[in-house]
C-alpha positions as CSV (number, residue, x, y, z in Angstrom):
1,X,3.5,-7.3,15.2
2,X,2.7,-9.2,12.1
3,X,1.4,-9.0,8.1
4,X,-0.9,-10.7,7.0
5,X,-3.6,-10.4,4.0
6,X,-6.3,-8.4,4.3
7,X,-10.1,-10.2,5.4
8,X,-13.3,-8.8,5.0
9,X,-13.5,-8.5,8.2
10,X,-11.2,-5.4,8.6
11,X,-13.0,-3.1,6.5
12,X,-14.2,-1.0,9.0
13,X,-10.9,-0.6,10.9
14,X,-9.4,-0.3,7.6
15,X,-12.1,2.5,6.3
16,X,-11.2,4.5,10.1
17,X,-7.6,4.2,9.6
18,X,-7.6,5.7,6.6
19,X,-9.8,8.8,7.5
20,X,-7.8,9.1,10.4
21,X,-4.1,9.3,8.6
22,X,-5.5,10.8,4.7
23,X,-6.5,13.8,4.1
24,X,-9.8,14.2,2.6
25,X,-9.1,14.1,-1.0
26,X,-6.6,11.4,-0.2
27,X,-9.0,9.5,1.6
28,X,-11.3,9.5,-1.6
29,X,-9.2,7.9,-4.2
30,X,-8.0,5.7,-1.6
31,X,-10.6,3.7,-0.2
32,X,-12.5,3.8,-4.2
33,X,-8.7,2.3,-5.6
34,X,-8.8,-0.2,-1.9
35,X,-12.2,-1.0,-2.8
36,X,-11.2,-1.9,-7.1
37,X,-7.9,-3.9,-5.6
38,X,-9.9,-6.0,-3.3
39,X,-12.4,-6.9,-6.5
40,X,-9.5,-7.8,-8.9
41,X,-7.0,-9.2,-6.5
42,X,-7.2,-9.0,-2.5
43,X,-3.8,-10.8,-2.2
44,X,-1.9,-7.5,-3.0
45,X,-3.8,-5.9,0.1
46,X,-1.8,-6.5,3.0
47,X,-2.3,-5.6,6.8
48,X,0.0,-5.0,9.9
49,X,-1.7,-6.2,13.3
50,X,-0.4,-5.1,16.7
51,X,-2.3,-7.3,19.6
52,X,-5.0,-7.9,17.9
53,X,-5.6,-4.2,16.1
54,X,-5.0,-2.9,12.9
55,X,-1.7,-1.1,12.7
56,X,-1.5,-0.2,9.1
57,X,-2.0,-1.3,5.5
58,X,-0.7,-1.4,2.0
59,X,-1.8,-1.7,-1.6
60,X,-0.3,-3.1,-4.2
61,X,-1.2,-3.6,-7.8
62,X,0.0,-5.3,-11.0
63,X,-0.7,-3.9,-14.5
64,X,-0.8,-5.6,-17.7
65,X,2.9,-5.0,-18.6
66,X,3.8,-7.3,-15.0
67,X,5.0,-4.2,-13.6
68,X,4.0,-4.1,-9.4
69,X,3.0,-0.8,-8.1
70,X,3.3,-0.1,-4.2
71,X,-0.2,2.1,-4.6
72,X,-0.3,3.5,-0.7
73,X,0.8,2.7,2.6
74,X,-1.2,3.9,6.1
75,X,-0.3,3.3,9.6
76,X,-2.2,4.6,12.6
77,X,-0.1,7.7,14.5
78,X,0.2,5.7,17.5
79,X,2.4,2.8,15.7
80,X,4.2,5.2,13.1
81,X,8.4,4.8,13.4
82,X,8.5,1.5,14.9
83,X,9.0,-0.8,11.8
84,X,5.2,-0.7,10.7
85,X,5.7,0.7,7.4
86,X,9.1,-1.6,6.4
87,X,7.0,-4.5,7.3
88,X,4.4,-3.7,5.1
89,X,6.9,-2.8,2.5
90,X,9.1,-6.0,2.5
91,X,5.7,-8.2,3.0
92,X,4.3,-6.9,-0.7
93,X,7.6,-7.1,-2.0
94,X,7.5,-10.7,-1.3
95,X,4.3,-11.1,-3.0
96,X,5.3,-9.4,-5.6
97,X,8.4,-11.9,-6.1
98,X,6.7,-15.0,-5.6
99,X,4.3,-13.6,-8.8
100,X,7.1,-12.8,-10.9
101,X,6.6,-9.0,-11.7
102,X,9.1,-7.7,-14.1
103,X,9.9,-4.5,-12.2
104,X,8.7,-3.6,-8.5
105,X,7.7,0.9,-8.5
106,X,6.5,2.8,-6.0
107,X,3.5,5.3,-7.6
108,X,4.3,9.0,-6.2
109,X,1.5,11.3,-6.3
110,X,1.1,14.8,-3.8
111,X,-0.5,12.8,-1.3
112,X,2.3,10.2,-0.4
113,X,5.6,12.3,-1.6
114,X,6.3,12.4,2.2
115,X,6.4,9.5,2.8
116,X,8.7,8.3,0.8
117,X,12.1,8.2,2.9
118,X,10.2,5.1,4.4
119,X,10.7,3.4,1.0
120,X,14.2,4.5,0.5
121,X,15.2,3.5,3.8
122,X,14.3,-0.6,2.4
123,X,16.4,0.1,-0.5
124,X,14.3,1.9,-3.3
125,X,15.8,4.9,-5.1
126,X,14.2,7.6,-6.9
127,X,14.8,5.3,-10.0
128,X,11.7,3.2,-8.5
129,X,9.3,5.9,-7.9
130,X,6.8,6.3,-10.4
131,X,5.6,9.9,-10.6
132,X,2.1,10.3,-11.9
133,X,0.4,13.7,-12.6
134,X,-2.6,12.2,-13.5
135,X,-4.4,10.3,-9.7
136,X,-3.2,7.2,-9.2
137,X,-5.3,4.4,-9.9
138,X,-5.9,0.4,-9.5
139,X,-5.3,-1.3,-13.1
140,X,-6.6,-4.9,-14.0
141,X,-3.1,-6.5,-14.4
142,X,-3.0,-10.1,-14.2
């Protein structure tokens, strides 16, 4: 298993993973905020290959106040608890160092709220969650 950024050329895994872990409505803001953070900056789109396949993905963001969001996290069923998600994790995290953001939060909205025991298992508290009750959404940072 590695991470690596995201190419063009795993859209359409991408776009199946996604249906196949996100519920519908999920699914919908997803791939339209996945689509926004590849125009502004596809370096904060990271994916997790397993022999060759797509294993799971993450988005990230950073708004204009340098702030870097963890947006959402999907891993295919058939690779969930064996480190997919951490990797993901600590990979943006290291992009997110390397570009200097101020303060690293993790956006909390209904459709990722159980997930989040994967993020406080790498260290983040609830003092890192950012909890939204309008949707979540891609910003142009910097």
């Amino acid at each position: 298993m590695f991470v690596r950024p995201f190419h063009l050329s795993d859209y359409a895994s991408i776009a199946n993973l996604f249906s196949e872990v996100l519920s519908e409505a999920c699914y919908e803001e997803t791939i339209e905020a996945f689509a926004k953070q590849l125009t502004l900056d596809a370096e904060l789109v990271l994916v997790s290959v397993v022999n060759e396949e797509i294993a799971g993905i993450i988005i990230g963001t950073i708004d204009q106040r340098n702030q870097g969001y963890y947006y959402r996290i999907a891993v295919a069923p058939q690779f969930q608890r064996k480190g997919i998600g951490r990797a993901l994790i600590t990979g943006l995290k290291q992009k997110f160092i390397q570009r200097k953001v101020s303060k690293i939060l993790v956006t909390v909205d209904v459709h990722n709220e159980p997930i989040l025991p994967v993020y406080e298992a790498v260290g983040y508290t609830d003092n890192n969650f950012s909890r939204s009750f309008r949707h979540l959404r891609i910003v142009n940072g910097r």
